[in-house]
Each structure stands twice: as structure tokens, then as C-alpha cells.
Backbone as ProteinMPNN parsed JSONL, in Angstrom:
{"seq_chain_A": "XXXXXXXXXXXXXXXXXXXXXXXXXXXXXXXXXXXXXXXXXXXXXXXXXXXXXXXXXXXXXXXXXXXXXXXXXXXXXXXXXXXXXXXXXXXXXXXXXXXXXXXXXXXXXXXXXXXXXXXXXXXXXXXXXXXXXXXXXXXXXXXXXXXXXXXXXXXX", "coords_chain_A": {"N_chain_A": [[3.706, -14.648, 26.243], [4.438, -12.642, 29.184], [2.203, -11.415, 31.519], [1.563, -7.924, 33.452], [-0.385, -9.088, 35.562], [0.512, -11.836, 35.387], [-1.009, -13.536, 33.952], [-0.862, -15.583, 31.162], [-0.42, -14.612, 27.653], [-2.211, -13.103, 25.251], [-1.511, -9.951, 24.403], [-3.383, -6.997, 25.629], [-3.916, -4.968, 23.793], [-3.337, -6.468, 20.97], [-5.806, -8.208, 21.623], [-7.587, -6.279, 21.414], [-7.563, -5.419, 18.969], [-7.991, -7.753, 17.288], [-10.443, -8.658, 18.107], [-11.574, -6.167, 16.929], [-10.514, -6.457, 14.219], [-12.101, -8.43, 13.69], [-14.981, -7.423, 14.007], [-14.987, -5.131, 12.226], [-14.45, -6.897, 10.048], [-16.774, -8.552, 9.733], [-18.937, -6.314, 9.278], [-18.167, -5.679, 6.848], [-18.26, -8.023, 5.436], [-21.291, -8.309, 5.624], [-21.994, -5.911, 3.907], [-21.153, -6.3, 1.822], [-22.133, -8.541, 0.777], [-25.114, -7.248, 0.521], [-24.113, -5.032, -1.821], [-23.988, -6.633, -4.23], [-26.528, -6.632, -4.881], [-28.217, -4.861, -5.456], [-29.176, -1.973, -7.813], [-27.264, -1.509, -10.63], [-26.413, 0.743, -11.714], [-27.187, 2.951, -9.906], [-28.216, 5.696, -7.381], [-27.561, 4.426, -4.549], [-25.969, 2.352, -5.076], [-23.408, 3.162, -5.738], [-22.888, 4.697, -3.206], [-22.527, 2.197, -1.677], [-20.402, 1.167, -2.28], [-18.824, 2.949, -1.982], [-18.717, 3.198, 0.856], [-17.926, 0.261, 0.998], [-14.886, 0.419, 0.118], [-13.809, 2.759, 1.71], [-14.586, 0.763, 4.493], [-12.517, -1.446, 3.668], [-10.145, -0.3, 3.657], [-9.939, 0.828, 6.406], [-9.691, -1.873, 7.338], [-7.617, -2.468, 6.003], [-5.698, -1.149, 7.741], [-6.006, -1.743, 10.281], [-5.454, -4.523, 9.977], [-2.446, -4.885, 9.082], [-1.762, -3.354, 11.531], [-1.791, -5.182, 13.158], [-0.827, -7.187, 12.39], [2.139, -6.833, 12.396], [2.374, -6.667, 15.385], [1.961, -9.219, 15.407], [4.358, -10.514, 14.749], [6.059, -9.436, 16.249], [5.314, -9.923, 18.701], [5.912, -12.799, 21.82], [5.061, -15.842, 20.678], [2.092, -17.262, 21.741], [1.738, -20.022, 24.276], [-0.169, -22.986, 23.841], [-3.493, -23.465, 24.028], [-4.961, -24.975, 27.11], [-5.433, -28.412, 26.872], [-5.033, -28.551, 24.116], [-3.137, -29.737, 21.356], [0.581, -29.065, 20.379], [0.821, -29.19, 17.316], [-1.876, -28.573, 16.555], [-1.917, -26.279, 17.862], [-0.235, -24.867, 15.941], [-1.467, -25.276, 13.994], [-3.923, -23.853, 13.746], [-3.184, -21.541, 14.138], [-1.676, -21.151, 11.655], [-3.69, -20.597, 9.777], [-4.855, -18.247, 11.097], [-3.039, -16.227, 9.889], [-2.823, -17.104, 7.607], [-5.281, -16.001, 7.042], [-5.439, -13.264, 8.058], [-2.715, -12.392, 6.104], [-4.65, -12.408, 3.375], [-6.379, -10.534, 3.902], [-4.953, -8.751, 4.081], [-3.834, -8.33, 1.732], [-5.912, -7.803, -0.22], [-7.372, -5.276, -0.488], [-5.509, -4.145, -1.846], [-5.557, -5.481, -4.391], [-8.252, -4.745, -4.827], [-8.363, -1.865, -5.126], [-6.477, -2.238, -7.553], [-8.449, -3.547, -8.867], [-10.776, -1.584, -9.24], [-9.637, 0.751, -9.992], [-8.621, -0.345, -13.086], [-11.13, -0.543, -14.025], [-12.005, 2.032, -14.194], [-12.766, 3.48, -11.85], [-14.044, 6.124, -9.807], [-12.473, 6.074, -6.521], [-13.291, 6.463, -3.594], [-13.5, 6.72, -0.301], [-15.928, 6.435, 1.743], [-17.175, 9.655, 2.698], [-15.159, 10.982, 2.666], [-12.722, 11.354, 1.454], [-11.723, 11.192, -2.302], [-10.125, 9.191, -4.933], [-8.749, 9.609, -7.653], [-9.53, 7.43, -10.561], [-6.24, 6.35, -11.693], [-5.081, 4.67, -13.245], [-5.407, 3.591, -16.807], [-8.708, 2.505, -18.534], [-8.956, -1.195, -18.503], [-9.915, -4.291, -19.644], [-8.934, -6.516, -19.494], [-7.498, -6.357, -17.508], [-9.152, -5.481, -15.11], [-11.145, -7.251, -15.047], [-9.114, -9.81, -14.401], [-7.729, -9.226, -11.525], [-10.411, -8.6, -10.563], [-11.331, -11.369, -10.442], [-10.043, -12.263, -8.686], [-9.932, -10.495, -5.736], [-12.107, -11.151, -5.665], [-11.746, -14.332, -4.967], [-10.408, -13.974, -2.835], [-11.866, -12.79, -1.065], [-14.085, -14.937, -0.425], [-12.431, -16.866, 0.216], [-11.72, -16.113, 2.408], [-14.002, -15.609, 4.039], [-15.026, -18.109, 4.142], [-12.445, -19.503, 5.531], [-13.141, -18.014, 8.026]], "CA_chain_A": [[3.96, -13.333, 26.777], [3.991, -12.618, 30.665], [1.752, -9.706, 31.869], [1.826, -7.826, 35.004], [-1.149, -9.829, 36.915], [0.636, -12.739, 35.864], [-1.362, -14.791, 32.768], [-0.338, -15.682, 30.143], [-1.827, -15.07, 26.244], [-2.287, -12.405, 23.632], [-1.898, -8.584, 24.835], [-4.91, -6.236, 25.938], [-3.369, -4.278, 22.433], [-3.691, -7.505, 19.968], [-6.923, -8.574, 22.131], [-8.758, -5.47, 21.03], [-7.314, -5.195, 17.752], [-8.159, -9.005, 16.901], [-12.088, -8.484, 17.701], [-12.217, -5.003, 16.002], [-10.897, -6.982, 13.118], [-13.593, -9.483, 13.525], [-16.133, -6.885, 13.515], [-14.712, -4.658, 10.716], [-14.803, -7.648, 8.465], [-18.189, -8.699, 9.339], [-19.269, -5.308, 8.298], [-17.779, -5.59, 5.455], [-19.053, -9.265, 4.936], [-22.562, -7.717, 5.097], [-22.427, -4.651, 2.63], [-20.279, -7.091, 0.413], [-23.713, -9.238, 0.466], [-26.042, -6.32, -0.223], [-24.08, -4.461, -3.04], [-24.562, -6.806, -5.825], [-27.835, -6.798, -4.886], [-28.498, -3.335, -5.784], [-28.992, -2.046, -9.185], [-25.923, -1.289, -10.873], [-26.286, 2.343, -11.91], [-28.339, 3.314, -8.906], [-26.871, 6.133, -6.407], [-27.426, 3.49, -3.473], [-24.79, 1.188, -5.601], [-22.17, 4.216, -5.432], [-22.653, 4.954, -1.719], [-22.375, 0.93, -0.774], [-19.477, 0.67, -3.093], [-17.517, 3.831, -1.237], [-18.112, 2.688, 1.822], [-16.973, -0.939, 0.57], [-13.737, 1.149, 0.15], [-13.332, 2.808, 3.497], [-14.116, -0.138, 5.55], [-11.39, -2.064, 3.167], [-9.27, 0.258, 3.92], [-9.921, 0.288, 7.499], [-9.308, -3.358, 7.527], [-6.501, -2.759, 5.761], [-4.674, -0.195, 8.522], [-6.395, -2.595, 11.091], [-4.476, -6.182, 9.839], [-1.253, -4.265, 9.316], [-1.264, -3.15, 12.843], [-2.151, -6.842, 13.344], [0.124, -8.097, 11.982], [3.228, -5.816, 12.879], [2.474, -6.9, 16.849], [2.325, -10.454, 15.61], [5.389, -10.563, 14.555], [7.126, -8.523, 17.234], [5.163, -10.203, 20.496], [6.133, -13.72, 21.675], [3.557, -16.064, 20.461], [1.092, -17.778, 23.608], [1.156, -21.015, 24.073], [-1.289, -24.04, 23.52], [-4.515, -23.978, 25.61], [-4.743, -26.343, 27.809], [-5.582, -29.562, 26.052], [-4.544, -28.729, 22.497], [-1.43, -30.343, 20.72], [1.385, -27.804, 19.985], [0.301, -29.116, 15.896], [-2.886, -28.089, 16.863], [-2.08, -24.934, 17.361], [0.343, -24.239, 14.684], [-2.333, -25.113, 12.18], [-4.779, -22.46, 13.853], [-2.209, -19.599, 13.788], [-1.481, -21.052, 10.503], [-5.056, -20.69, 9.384], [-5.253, -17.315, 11.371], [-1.939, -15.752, 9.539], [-3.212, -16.718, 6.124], [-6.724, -15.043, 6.868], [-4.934, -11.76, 8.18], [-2.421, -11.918, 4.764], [-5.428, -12.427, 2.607], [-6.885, -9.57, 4.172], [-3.644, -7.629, 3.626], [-3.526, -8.178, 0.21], [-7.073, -7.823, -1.244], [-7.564, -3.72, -0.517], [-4.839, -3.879, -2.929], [-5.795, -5.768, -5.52], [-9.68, -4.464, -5.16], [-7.545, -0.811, -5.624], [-6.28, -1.658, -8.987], [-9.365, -3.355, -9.753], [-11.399, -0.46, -9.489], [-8.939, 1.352, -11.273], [-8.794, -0.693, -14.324], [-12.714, -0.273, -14.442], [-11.618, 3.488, -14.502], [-13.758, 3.868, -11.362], [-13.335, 6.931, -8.851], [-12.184, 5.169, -5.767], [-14.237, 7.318, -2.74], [-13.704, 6.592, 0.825], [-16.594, 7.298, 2.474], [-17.61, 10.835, 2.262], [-13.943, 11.968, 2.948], [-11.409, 11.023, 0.239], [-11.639, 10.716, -3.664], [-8.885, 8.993, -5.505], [-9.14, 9.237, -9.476], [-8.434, 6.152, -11.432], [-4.432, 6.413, -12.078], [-4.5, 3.573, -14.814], [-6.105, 3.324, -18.114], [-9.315, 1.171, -18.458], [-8.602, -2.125, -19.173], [-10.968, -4.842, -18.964], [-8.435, -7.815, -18.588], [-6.752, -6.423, -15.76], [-9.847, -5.42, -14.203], [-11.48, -9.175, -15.219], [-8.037, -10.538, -13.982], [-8.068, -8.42, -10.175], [-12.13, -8.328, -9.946], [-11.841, -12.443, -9.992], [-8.4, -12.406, -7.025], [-10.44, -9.349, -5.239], [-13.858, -12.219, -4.922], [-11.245, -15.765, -4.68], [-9.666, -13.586, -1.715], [-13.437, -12.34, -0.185], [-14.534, -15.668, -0.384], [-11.769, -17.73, 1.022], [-11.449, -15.491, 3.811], [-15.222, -15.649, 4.686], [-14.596, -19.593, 4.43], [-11.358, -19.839, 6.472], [-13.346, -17.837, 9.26]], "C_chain_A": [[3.465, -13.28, 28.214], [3.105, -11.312, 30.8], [1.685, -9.4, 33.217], [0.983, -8.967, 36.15], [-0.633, -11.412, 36.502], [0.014, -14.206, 35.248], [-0.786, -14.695, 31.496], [-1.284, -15.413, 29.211], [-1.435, -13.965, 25.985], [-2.12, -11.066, 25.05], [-3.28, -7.634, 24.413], [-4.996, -5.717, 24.52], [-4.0, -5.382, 21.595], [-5.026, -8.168, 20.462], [-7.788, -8.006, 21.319], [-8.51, -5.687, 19.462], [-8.059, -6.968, 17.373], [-9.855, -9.094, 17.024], [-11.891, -7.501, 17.009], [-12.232, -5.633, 14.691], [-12.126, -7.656, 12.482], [-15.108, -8.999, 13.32], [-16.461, -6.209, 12.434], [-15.233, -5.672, 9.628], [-15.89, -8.184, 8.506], [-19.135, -7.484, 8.983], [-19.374, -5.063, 7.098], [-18.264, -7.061, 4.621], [-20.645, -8.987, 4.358], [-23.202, -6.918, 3.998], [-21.737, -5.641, 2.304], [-21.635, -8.0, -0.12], [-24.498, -8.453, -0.194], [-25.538, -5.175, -1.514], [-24.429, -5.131, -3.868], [-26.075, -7.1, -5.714], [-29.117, -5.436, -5.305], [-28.802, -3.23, -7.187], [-27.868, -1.092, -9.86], [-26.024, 0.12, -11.38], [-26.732, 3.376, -10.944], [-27.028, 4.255, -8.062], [-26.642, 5.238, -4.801], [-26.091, 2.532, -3.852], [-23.538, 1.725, -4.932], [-22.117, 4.585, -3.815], [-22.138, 3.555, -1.138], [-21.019, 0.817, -1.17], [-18.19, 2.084, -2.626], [-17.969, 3.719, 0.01], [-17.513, 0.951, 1.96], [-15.7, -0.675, 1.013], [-13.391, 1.399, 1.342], [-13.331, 1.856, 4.397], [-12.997, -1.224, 5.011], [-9.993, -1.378, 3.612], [-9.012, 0.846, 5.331], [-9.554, -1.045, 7.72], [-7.919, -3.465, 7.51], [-5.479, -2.05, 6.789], [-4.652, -1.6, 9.748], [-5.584, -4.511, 11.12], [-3.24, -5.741, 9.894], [-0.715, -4.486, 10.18], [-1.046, -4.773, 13.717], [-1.026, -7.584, 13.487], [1.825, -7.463, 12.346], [3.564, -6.721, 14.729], [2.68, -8.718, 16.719], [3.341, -11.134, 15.834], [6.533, -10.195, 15.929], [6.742, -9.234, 18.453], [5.607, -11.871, 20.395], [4.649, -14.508, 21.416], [3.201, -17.206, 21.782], [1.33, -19.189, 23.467], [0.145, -22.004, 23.972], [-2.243, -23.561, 24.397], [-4.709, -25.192, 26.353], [-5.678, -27.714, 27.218], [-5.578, -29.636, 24.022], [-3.118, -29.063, 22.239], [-1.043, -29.364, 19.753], [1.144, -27.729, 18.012], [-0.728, -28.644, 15.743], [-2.656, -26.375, 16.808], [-1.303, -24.012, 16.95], [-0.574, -24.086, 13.994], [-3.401, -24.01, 12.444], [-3.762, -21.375, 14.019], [-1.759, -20.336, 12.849], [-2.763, -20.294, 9.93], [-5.373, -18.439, 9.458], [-3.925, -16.302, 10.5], [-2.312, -15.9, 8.184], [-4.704, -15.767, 6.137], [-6.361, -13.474, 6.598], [-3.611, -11.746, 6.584], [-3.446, -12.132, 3.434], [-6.172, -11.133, 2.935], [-6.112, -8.846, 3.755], [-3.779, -7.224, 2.173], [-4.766, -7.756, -0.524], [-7.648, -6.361, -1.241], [-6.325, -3.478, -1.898], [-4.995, -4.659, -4.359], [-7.037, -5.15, -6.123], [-9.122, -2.707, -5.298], [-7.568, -1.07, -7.094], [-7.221, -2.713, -9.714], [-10.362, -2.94, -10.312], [-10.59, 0.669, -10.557], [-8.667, 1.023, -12.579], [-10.186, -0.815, -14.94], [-12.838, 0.967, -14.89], [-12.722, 4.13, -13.576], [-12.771, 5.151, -10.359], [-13.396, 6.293, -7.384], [-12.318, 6.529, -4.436], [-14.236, 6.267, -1.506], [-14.446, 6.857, 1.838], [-17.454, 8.624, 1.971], [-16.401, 11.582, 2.393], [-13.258, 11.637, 1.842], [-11.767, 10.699, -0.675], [-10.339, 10.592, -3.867], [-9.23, 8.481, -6.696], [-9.009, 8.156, -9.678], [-7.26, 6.675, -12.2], [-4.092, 5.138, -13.011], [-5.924, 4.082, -15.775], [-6.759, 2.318, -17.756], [-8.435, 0.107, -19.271], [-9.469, -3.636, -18.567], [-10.393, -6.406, -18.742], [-7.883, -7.532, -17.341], [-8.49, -5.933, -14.659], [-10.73, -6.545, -14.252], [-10.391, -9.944, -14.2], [-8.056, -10.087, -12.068], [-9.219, -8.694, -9.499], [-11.649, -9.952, -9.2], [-10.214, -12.822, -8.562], [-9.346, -11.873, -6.03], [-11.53, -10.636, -4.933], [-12.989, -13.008, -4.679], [-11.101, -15.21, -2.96], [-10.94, -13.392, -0.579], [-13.928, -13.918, 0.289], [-13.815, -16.929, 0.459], [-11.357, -17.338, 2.509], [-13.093, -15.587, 4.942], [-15.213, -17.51, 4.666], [-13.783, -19.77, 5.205], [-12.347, -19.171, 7.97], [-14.472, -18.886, 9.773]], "O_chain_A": [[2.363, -13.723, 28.536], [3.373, -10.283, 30.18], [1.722, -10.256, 34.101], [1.449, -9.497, 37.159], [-1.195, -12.316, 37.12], [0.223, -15.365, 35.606], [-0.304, -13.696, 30.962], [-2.485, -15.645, 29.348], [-0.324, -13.627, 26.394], [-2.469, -11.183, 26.225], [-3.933, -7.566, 23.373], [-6.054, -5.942, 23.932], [-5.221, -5.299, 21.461], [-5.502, -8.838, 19.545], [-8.595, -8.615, 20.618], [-9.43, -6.175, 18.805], [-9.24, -6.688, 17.165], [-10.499, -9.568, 16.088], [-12.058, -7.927, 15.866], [-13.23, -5.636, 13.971], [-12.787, -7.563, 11.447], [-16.061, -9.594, 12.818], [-17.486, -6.293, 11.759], [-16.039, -5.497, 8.715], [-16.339, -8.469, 7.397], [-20.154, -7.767, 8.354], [-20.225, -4.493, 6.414], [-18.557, -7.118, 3.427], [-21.126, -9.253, 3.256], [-24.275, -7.027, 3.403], [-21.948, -6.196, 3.383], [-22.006, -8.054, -1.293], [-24.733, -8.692, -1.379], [-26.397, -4.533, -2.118], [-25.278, -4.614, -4.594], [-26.67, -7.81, -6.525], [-30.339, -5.304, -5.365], [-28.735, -4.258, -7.86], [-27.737, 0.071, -9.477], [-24.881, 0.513, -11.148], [-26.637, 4.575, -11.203], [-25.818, 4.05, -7.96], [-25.672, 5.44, -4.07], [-25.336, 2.074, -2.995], [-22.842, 1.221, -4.051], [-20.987, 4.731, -3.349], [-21.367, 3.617, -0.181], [-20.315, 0.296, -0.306], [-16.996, 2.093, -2.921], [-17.292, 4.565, 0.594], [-16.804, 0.547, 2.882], [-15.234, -1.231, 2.008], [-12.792, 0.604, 2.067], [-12.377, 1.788, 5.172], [-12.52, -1.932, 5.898], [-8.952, -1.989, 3.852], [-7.909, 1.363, 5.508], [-8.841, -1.098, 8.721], [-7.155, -4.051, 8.277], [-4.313, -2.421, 6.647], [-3.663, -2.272, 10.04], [-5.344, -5.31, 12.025], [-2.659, -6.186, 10.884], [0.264, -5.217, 10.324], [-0.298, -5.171, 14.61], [-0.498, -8.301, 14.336], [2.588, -8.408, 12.548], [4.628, -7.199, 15.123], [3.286, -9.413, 17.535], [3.503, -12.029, 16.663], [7.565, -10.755, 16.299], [7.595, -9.294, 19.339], [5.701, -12.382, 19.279], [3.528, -14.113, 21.736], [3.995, -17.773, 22.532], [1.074, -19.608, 22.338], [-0.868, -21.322, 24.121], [-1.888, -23.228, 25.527], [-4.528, -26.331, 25.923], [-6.892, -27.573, 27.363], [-5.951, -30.412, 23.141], [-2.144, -28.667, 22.879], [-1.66, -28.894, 18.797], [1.233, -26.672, 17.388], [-0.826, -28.097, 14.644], [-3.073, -25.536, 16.01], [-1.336, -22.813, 17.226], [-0.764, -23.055, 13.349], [-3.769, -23.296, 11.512], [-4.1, -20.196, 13.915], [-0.606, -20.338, 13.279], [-2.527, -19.124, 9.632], [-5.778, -17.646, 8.607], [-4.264, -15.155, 10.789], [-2.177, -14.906, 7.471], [-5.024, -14.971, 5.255], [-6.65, -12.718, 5.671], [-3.839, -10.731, 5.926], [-2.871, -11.981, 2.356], [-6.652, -10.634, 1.917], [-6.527, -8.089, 2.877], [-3.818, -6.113, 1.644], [-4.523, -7.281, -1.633], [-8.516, -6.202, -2.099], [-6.469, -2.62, -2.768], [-4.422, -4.221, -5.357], [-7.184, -4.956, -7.33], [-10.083, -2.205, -5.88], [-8.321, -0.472, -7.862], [-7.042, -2.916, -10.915], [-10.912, -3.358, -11.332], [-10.976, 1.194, -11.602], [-8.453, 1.959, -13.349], [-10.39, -1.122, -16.115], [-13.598, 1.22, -15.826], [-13.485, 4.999, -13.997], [-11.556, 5.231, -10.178], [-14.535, 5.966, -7.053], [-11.485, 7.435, -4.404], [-14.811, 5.181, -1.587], [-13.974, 7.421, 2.826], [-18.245, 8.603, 1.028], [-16.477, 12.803, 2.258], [-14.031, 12.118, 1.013], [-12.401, 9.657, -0.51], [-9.465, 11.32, -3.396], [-9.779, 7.406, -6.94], [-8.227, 7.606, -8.903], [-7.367, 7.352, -13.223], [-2.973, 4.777, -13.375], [-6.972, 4.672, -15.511], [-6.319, 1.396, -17.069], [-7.625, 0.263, -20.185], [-9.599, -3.96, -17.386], [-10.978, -7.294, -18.123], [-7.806, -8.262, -16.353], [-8.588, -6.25, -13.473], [-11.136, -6.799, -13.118], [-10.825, -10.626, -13.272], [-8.545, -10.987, -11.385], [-9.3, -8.96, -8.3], [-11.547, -10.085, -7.98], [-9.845, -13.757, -7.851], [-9.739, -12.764, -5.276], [-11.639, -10.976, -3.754], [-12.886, -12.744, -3.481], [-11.562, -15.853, -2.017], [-10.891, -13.819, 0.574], [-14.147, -14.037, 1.495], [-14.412, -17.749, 1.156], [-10.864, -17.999, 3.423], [-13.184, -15.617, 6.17], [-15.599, -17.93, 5.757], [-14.303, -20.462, 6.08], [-12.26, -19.854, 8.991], [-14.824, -18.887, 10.952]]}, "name": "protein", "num_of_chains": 1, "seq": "XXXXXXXXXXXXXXXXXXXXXXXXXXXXXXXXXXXXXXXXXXXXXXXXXXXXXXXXXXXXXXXXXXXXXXXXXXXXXXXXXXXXXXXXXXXXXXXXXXXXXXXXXXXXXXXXXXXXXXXXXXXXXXXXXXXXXXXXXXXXXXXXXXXXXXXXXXXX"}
């Protein structure tokens, strides 16, 4: 992509957005550390565990947008001394991180909801559980919801 002064590379737009991500999800790396460290009935659990939520769901508006501009801008080329395989496999790398991100607000959705938990954004938004418990689908979700946390905090 050309820009007015004339360098090449990512736009000021996907610049910012691409750290915010990076900070969002180390936010969320952190409280993801200190909830199970809590005690599970405790009201500290329930506050870590709705803002879990909101910054997931920040993430999740946040990769979207991400990913929307990825698609749509031309992509940059190499830096100077990397081979064009080179840096397919890092915007490979970086394209599965951001759809692993995509996807895991939605699975950690309906696997709060098959716990039959109330799904609390913060201090602004409640959203009932809309399924019936069920403890294989929320067994089946919980362990996607951690493979997905975990391979994404590995890939970075």
C-alpha cells in the first residue's frame, strides 16, 4: 500500500488496530491467569469472569475490524532481507492467530451457556443463558474455548 509521504507498509488504521489488539489480548492473557486462581464461588470469581467477557468481546469487535481491512488493503511487502516464503508463513501464522481469536468469544459464549451461566459484560450488559444446561456441550466448548486460549498465547 502507497501512502501520501510515500512508504510503504500497513495503514496508520491497521497500525493502531494491530497493537490495540496486542494489548487487549494481553489483558486478557493476564485475568485469564488470575481467574482460576480464585475461589470458585467467590464474588471476585464473578467480577473476573464478566470482565473475561467484555474484554472477549472487545477482542472480538477489535479482530473483526482486523480482519475486514486485511482483506480489503493490499498486503506490504517483505522487509528488507526476508524471503517472500518468509513472509507468507508470518501472515500465515498472523491470520490464524486473528481467526482463532475470531472464533473463541463464540465458542466461550455457548460455553457459558451450556453451564447455564449469566453471561455479564462488564457492569453494562447481562445476557441470560439461551440454552439448556448441558454438561457435554459445555465439557465439549470449555475444552475448544482453552485449545483456542492456549494456542493463541503460543502462536504469539
Amino acid at each position: 500500500m502507497q501512502h501520501p509521504e510515500g512508504a510503504h507498509g500497513y495503514s496508520r488504521t491497521s497500525t493502531i488496530l494491530g497493537w490495540t489488539i496486542m494489548v487487549v489480548a494481553s489483558a486478557m492473557t493476564l485475568l485469564t491467569t488470575r481467574l482460576p486462581r480464585t475461589e470458585k464461588m467467590s464474588l471476585l470469581r464473578e467480577d473476573l469472569r464478566s470482565w473475561h467477557y467484555l474484554i472477549g468481546f472487545v477482542l472480538l469487535f477489535l479482530v473483526a475490524w482486523r480482519l475486514v481491512r486485511w482483506f480489503r488493503e493490499t498486503p506490504v511487502a517483505p522487509a528488507p532481507g526476508m524471503t517472500a516464503a518468509g513472509h507468507r508463513w508470518t501472515r500465515t501464522l498472523t491470520l490464524t492467530v486473528y481467526l482463532m481469536l475470531l472464533a473463541s468469544p463464540f465458542i466461550g459464549f455457548l460455553q457459558a451457556n451450556f453451564e447455564g451461566l449469566v453471561v455479564r459484560l462488564g457492569p453494562f450488559v447481562e445476557l441470560p443463558a439461551a440454552l439448556a444446561p448441558n454438561h457435554s456441550g459445555w465439557r465439549f466448548f470449555g475444552y475448544f474455548h482453552s485449545a483456542f486460549g492456549f494456542a493463541a498465547l503460543l502462536l504469539n
